[in-house]
ChimeraX commands (.cxc) that place a marker at each C-alpha (Angstrom):
marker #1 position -14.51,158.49,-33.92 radius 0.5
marker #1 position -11.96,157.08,-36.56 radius 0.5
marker #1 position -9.28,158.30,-38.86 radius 0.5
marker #1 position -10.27,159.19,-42.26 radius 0.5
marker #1 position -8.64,160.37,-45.17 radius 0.5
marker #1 position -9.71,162.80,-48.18 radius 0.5
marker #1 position -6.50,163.68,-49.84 radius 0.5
marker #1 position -8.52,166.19,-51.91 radius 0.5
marker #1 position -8.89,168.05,-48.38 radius 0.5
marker #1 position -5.00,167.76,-48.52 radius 0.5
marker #1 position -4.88,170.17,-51.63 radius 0.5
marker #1 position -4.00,166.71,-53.17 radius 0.5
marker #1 position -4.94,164.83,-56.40 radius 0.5
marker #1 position -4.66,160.45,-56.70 radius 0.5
marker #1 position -6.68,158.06,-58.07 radius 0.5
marker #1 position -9.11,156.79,-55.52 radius 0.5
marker #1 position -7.27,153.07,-55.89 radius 0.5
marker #1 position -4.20,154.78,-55.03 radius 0.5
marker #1 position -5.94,156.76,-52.11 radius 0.5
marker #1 position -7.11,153.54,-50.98 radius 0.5
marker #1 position -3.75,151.68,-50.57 radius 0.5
marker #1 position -1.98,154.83,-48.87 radius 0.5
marker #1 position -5.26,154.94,-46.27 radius 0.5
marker #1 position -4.24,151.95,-45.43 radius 0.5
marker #1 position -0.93,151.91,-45.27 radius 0.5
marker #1 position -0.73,154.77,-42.55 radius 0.5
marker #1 position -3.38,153.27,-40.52 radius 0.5
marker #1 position -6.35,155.62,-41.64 radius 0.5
marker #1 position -9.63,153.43,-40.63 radius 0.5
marker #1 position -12.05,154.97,-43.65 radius 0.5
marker #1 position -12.05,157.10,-46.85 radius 0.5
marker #1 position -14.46,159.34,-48.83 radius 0.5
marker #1 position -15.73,157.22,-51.29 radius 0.5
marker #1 position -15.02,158.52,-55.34 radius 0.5
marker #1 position -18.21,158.19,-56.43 radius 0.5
marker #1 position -17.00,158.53,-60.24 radius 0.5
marker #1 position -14.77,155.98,-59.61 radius 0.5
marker #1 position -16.73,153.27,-58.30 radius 0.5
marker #1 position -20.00,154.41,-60.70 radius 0.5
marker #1 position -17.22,153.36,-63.99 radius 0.5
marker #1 position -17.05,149.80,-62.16 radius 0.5
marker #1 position -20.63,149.16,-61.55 radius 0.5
marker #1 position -21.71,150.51,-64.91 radius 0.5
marker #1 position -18.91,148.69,-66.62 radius 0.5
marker #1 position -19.87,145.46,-64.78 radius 0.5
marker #1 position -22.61,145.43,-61.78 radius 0.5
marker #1 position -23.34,147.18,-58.29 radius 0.5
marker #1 position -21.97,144.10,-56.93 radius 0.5
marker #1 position -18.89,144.15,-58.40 radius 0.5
marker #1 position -18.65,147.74,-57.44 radius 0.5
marker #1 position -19.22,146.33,-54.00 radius 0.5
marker #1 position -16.58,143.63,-53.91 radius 0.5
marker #1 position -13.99,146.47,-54.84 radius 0.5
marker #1 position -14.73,148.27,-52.08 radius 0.5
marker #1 position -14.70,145.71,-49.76 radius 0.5
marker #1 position -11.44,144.10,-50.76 radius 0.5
marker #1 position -9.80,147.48,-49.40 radius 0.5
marker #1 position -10.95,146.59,-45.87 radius 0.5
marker #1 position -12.03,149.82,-45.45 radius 0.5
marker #1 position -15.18,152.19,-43.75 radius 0.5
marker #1 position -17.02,154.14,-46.79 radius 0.5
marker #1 position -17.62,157.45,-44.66 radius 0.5
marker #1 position -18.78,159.75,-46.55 radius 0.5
marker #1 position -19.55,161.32,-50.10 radius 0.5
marker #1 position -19.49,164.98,-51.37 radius 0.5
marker #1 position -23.32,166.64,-52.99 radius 0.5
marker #1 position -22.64,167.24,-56.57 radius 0.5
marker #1 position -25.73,168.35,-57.24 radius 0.5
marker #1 position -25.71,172.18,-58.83 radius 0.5
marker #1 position -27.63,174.11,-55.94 radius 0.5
marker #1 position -25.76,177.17,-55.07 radius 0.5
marker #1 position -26.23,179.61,-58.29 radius 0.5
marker #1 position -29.28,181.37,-58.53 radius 0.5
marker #1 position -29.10,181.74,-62.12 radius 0.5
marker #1 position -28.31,177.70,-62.54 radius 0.5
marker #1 position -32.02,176.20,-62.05 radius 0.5
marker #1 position -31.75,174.12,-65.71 radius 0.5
marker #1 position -28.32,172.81,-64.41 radius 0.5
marker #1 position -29.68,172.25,-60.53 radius 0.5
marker #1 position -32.33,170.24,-62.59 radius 0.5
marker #1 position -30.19,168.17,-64.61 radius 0.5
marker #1 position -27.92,167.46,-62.03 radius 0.5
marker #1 position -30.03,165.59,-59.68 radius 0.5
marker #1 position -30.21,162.26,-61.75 radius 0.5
marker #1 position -27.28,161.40,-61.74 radius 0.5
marker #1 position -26.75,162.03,-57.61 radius 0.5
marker #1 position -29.10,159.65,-57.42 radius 0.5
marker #1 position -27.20,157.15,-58.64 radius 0.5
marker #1 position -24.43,158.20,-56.55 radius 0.5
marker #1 position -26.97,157.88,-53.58 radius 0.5
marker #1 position -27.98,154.49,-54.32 radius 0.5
marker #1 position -24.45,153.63,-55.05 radius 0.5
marker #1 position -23.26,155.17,-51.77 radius 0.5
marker #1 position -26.17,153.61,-49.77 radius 0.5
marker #1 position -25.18,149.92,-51.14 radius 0.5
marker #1 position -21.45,150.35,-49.64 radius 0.5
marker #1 position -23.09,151.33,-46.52 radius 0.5
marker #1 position -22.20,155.07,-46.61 radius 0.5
marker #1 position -24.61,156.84,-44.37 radius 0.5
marker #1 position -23.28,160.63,-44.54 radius 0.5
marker #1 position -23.31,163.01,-47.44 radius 0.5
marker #1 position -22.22,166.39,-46.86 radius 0.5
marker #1 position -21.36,169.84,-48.25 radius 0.5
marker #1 position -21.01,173.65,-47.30 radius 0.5
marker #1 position -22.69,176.88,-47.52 radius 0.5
marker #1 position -21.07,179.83,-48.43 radius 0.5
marker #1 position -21.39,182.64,-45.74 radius 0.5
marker #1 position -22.41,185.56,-47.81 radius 0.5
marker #1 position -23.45,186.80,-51.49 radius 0.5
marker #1 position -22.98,189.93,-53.20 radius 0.5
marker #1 position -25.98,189.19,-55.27 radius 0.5
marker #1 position -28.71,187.97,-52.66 radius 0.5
marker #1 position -29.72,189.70,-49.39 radius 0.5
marker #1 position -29.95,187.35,-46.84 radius 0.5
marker #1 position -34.09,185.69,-46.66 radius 0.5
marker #1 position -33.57,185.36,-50.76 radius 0.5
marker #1 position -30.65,183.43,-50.09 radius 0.5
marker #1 position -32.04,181.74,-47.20 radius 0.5
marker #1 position -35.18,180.73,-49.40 radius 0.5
marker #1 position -32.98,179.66,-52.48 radius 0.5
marker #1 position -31.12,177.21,-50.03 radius 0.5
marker #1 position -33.92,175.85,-48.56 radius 0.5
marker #1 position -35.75,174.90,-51.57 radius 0.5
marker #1 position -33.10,173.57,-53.45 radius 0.5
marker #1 position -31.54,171.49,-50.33 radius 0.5
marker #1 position -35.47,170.51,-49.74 radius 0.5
marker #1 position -35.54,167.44,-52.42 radius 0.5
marker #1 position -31.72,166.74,-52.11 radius 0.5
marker #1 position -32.00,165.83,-48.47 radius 0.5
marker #1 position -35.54,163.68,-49.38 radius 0.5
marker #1 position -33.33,161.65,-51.89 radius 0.5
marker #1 position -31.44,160.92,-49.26 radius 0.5
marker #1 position -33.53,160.16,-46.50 radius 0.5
marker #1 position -34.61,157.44,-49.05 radius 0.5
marker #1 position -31.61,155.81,-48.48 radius 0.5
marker #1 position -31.12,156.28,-44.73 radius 0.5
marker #1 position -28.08,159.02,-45.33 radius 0.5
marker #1 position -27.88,162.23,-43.46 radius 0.5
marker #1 position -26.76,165.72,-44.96 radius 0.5
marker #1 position -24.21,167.03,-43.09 radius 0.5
marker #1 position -24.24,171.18,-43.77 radius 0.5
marker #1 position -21.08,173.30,-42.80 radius 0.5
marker #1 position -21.40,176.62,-41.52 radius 0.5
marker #1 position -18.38,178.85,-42.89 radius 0.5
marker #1 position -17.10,181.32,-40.05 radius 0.5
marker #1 position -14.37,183.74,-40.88 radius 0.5
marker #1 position -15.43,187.40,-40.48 radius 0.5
marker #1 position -12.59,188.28,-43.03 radius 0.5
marker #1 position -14.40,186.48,-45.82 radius 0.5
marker #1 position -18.44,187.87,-45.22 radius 0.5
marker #1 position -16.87,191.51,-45.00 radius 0.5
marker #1 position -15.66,190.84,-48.85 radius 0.5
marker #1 position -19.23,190.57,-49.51 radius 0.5
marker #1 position -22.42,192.73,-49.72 radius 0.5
marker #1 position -24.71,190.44,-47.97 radius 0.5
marker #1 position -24.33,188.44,-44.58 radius 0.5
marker #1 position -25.55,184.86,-44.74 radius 0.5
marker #1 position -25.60,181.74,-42.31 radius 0.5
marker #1 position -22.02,181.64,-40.54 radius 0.5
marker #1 position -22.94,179.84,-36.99 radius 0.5
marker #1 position -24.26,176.67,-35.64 radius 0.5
marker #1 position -27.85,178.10,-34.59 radius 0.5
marker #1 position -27.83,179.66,-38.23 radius 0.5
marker #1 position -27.00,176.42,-39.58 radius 0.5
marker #1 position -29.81,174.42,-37.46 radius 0.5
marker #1 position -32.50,177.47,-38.35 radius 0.5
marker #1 position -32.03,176.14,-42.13 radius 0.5
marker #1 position -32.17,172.17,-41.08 radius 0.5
marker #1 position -35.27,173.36,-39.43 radius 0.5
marker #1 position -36.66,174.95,-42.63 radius 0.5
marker #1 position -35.51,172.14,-44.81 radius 0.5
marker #1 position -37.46,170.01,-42.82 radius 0.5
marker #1 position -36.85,166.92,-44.01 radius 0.5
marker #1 position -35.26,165.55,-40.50 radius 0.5
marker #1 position -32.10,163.72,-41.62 radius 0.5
marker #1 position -30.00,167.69,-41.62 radius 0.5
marker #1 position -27.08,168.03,-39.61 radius 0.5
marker #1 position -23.26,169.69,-39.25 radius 0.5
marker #1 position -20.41,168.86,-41.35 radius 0.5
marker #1 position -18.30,170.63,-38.10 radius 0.5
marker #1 position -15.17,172.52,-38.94 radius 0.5
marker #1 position -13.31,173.04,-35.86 radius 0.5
marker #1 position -11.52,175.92,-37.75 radius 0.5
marker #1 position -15.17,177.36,-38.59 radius 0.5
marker #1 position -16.66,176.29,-34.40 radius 0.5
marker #1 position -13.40,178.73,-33.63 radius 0.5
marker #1 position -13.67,181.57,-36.28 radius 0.5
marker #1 position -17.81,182.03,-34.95 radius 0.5
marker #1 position -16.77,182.32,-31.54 radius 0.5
marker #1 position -18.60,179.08,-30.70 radius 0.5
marker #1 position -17.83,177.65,-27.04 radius 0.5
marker #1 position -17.40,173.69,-26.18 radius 0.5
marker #1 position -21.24,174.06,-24.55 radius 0.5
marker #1 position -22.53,174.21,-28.11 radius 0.5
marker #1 position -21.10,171.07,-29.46 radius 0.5
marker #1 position -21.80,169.39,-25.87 radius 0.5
marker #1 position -25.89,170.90,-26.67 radius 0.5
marker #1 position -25.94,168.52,-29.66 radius 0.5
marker #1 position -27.35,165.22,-30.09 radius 0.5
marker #1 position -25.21,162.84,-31.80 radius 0.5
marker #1 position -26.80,162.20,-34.72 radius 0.5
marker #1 position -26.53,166.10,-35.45 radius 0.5
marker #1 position -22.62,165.83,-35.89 radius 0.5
marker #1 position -22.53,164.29,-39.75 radius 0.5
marker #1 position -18.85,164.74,-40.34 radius 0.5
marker #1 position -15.86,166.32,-38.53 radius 0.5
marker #1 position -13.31,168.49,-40.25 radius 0.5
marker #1 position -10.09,169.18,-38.20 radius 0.5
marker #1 position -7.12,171.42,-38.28 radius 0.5
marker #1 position -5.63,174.84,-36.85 radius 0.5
marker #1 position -5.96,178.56,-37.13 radius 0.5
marker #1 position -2.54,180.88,-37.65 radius 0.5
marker #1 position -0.97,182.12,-34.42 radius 0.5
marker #1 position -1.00,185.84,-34.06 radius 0.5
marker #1 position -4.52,185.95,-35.43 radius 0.5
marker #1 position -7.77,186.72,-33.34 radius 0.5
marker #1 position -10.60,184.53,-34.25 radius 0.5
marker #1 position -12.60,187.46,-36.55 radius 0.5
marker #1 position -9.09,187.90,-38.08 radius 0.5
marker #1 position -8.74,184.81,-39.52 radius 0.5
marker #1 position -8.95,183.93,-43.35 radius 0.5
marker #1 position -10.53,180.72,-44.35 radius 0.5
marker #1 position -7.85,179.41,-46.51 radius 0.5
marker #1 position -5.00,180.04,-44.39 radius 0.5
marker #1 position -5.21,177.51,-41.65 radius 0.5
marker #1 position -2.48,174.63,-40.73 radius 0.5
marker #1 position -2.37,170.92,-39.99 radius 0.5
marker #1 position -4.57,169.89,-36.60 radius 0.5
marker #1 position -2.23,170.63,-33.39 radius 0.5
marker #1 position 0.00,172.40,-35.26 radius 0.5
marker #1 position 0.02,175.50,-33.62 radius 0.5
marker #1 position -2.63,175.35,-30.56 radius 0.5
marker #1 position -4.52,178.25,-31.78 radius 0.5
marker #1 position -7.60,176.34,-31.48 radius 0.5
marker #1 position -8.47,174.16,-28.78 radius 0.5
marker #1 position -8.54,170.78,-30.33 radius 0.5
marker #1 position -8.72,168.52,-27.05 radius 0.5
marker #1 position -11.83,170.43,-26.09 radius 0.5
marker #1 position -13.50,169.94,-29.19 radius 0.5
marker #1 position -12.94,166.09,-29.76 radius 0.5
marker #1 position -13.32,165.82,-26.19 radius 0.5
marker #1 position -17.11,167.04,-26.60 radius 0.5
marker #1 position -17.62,164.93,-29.28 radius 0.5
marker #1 position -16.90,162.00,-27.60 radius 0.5
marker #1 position -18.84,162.91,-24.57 radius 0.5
marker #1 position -22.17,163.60,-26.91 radius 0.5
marker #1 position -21.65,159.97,-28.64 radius 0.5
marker #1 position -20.00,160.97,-32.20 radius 0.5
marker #1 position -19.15,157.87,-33.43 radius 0.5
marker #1 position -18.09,159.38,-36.88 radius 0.5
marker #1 position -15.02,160.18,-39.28 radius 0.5
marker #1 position -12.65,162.86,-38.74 radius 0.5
marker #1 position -11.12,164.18,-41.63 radius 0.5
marker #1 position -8.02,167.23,-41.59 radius 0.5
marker #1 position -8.33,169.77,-43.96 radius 0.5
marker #1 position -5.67,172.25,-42.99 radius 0.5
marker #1 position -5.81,174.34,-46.54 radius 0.5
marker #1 position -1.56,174.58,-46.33 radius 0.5
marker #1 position 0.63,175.78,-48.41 radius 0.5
marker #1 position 3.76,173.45,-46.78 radius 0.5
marker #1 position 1.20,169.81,-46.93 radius 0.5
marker #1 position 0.10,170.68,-50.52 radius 0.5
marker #1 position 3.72,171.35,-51.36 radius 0.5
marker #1 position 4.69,167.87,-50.08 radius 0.5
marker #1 position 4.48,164.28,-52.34 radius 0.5
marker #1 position 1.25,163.37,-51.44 radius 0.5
marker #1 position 2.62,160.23,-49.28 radius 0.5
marker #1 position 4.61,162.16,-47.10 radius 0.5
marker #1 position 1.39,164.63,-46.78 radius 0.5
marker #1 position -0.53,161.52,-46.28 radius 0.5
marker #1 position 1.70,160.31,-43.64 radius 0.5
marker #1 position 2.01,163.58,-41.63 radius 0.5
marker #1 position -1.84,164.24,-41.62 radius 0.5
marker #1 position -1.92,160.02,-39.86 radius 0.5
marker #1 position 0.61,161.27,-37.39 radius 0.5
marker #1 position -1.16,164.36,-36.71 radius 0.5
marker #1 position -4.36,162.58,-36.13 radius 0.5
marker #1 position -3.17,160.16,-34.24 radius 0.5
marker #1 position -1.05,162.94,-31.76 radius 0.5
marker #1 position -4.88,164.34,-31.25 radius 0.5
marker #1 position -7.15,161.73,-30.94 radius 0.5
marker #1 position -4.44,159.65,-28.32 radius 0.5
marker link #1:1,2 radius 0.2
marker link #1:2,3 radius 0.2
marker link #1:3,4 radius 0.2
marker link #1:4,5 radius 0.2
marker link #1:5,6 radius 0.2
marker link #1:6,7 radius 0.2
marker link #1:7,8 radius 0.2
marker link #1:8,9 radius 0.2
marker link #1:9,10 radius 0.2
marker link #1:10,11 radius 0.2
marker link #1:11,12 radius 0.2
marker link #1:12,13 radius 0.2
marker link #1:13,14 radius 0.2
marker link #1:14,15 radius 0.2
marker link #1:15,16 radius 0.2
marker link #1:16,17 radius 0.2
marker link #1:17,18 radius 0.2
marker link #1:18,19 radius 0.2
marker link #1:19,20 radius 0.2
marker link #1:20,21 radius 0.2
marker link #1:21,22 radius 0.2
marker link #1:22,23 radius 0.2
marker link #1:23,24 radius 0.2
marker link #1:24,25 radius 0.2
marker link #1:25,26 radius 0.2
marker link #1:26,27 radius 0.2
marker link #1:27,28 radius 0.2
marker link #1:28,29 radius 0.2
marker link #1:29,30 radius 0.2
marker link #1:30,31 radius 0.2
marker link #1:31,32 radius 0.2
marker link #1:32,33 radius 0.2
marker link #1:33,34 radius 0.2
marker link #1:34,35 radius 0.2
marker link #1:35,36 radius 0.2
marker link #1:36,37 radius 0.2
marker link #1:37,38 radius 0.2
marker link #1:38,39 radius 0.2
marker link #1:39,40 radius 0.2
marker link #1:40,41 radius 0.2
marker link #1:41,42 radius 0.2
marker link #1:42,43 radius 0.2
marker link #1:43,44 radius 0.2
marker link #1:44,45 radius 0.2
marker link #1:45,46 radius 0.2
marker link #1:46,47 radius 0.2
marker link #1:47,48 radius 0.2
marker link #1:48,49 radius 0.2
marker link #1:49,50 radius 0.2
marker link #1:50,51 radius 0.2
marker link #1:51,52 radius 0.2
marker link #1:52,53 radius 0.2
marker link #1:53,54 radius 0.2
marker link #1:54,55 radius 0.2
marker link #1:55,56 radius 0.2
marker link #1:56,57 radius 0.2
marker link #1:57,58 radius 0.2
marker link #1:58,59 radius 0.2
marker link #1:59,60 radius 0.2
marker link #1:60,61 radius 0.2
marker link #1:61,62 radius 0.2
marker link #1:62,63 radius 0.2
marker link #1:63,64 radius 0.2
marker link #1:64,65 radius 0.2
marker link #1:65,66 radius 0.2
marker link #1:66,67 radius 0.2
marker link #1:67,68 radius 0.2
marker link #1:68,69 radius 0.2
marker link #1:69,70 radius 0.2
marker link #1:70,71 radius 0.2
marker link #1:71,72 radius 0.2
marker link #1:72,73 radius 0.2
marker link #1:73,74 radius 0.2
marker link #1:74,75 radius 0.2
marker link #1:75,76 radius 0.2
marker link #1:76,77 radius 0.2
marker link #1:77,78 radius 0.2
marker link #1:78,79 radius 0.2
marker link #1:79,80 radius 0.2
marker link #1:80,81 radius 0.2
marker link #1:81,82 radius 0.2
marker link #1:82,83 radius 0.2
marker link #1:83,84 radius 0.2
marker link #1:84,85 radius 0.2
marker link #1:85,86 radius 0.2
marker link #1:86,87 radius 0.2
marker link #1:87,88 radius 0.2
marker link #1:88,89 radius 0.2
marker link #1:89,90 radius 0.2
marker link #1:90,91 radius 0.2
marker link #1:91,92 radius 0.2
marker link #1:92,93 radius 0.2
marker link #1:93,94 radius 0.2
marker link #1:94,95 radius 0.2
marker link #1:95,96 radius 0.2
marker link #1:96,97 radius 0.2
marker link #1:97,98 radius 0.2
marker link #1:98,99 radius 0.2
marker link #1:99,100 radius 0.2
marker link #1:100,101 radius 0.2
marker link #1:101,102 radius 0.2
marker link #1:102,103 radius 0.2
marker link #1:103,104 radius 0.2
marker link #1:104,105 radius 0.2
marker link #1:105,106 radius 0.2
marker link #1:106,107 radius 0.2
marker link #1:107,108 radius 0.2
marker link #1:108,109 radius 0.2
marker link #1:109,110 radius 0.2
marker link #1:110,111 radius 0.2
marker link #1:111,112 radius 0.2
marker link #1:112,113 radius 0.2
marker link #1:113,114 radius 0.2
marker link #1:114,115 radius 0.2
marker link #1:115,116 radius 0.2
marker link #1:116,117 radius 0.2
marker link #1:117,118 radius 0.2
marker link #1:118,119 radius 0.2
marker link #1:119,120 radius 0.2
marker link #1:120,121 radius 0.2
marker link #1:121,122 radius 0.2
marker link #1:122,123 radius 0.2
marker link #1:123,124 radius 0.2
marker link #1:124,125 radius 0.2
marker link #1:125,126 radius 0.2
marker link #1:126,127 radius 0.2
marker link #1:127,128 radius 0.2
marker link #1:128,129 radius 0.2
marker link #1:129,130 radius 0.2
marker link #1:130,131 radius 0.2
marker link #1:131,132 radius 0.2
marker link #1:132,133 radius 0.2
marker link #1:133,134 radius 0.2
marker link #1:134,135 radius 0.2
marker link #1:135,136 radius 0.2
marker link #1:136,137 radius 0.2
marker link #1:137,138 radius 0.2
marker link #1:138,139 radius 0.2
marker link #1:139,140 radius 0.2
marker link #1:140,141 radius 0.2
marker link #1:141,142 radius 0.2
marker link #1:142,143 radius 0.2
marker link #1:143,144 radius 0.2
marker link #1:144,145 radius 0.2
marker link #1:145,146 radius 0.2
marker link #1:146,147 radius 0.2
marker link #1:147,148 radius 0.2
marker link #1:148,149 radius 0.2
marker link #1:149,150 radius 0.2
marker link #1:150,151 radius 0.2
marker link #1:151,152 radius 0.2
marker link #1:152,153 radius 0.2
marker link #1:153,154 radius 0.2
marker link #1:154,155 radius 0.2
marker link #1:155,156 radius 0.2
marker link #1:156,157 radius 0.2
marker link #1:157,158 radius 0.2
marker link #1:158,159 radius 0.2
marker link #1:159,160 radius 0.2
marker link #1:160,161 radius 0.2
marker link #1:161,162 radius 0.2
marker link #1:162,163 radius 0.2
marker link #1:163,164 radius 0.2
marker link #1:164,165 radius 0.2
marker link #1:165,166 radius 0.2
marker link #1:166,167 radius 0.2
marker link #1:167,168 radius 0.2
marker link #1:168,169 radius 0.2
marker link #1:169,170 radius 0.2
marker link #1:170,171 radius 0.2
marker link #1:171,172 radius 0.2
marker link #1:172,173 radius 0.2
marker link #1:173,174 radius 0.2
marker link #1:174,175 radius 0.2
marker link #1:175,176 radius 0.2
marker link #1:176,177 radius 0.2
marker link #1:177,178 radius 0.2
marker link #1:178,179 radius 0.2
marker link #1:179,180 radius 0.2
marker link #1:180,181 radius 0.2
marker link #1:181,182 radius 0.2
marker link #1:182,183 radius 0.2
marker link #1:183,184 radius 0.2
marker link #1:184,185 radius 0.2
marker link #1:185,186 radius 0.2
marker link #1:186,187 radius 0.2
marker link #1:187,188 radius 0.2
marker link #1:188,189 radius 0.2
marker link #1:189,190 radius 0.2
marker link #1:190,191 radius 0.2
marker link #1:191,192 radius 0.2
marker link #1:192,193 radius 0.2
marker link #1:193,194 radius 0.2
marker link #1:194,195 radius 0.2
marker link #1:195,196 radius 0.2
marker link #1:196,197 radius 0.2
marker link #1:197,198 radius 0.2
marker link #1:198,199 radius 0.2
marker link #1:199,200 radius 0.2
marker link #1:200,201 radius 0.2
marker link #1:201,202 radius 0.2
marker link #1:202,203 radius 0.2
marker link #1:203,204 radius 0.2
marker link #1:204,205 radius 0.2
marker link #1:205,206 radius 0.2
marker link #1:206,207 radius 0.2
marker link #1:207,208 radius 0.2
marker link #1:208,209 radius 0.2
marker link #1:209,210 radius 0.2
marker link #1:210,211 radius 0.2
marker link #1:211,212 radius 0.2
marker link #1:212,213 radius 0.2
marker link #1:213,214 radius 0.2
marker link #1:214,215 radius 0.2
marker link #1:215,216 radius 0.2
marker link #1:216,217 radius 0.2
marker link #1:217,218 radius 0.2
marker link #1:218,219 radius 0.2
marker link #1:219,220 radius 0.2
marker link #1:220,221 radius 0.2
marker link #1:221,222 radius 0.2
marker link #1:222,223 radius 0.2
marker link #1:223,224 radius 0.2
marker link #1:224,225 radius 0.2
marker link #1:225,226 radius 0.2
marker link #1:226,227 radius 0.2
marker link #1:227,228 radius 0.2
marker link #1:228,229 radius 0.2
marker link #1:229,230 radius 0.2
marker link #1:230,231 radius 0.2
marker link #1:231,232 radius 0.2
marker link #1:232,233 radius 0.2
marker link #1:233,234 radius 0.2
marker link #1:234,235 radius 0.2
marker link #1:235,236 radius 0.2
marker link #1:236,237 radius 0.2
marker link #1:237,238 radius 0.2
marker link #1:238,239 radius 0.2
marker link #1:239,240 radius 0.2
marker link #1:240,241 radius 0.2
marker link #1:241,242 radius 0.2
marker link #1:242,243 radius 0.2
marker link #1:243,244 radius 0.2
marker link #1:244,245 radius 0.2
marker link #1:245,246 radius 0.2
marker link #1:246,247 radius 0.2
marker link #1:247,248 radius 0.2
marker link #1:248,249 radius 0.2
marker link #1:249,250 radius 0.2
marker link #1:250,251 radius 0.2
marker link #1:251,252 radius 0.2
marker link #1:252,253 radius 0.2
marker link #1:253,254 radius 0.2
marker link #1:254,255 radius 0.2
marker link #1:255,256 radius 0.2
marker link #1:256,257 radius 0.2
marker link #1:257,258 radius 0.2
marker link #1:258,259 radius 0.2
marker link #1:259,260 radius 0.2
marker link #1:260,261 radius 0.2
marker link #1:261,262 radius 0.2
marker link #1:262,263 radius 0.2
marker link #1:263,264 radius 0.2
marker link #1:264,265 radius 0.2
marker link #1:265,266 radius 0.2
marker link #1:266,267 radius 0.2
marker link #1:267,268 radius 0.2
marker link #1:268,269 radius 0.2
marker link #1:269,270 radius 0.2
marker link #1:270,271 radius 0.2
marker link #1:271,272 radius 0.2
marker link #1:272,273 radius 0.2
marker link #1:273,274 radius 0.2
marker link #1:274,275 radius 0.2
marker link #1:275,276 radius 0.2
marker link #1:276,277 radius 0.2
marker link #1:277,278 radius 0.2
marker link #1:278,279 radius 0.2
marker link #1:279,280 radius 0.2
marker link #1:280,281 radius 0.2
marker link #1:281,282 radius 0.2
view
């Protein structure tokens, strides 16, 4: 496991050069790559020269976010036209050795019950996940747990790990695993067993933080969490300690969704989320 930074999962906006220099200057090992970014060099220039960039920084390319347009039912012209130009972030991504792309699924709908949802998902994730298998990259998929936000909703959806494997399963396509939220393993009741039940290769990216004190886990709301170890709500030493007993050999990322980190310059919230990490994975 290694430090990685997404200052966007700060509640944070830079320029991915800048995010660069700041990862490492406080010691952060990788960084979500900007795919928009690095696309403007190798289409100004070449894939190679896109590649030398990166390289210069001296840092791991962990991950990249799916842009394609999947989640509105009413969007299939945009789902459509959105897929060329992920591949192009793909084959980007795959030639600066990124082998994890990964998004989330929204618990719940007010406009689909849950096996039309489950069906819309499934075919729409079907071809995204083939694209990448292509390029030897896994899709990491992250289960969303808080009770508080499904009961805003009509319909239930996916909200736990065996949910979130039942649509890998469907999907089919074999390279479908977890983006795992340690906030959303504590808001579904999940136990260190399930993490220790997974093969490695399951665990596609690792989100940390902590939940608010005072709170029972169904009474949680998704965007009020804190910075990892902050306030011991959830049991962070048991869930990176599973991790590294299953093998995950991957980034992990804090996303504490904060009020006090995304009112800080973004240095001093980049160099409190290094300190964190390194308090919890010591």
């Amino acid at each position: 496991m290694y430090k990685n930074l997404n200052v966007g999962a700060l509640g944070h906006a830079l320029p991915f050069d800048k995010t660069c220099d700041l990862a490492r200057q406080y010691n952060f090992a990788g960084v979500d790559l900007d795919t928009g970014f690095l696309l403007d060099i190798a289409r100004a220039q070449s894939l190679q020269a896109a590649q030398d960039w990166f390289a210069a920084t001296g840092l791991k390319a962990s991950s990249f976010s799916l842009s394609v347009a999947w989640r509105d039912r009413d969007s299939e012209q945009k789902y459509v036209e959105s897929l060329p130009r992920f591949i192009e972030e793909t084959r980007l991504a795959a030639a600066l050795g990124v082998t994890r792309c990964a998004t989330w699924v929204m618990p719940c709908s007010n406009e689909l019950p849950f096996h039309d949802h489950f069906a819309l998902v499934a075919r729409r994730l079907r071809p995204v996940a083939e694209i990448l298998k292509a390029y030897g990259i896994w899709l990491g998929l992250e289960f969303v747990g808080p009770r508080t936000l499904r009961a805003s909703r009509k319909h239930d959806f996916i909200h736990t790990m065996d949910g979130m494997r039942a649509l890998g399963a469907a999907i089919g396509a074999g390279n479908i695993g977890f983006l795992l939220d340690c906030f959303h393993w504590y808001t579904s009741h999940g136990v260190i067993g399930d993490i220790e039940a997974l093969a490695p290769q399951e665990v596609v990216y690792v989100h940390v933080n902590d939940a608010r004190p005072g709170r029972s886990p169904d009474e949680q709301i998704d965007n009020e969490r804190d910075m990892v170890g902050a306030t011991g709500v959830i049991d962070i030493a048991g869930f990176l300690g599973a991790l590294r007993r299953i093998g995950y050999d991957g980034p992990i990322t804090v996303e504490p969704f904060s009020a006090a980190v995304r009112a800080m310059p973004v240095e001093q919230a980049v160099a409190e989320t290094s300190r964190a990490l390194d308090a919890v994975l010591s």
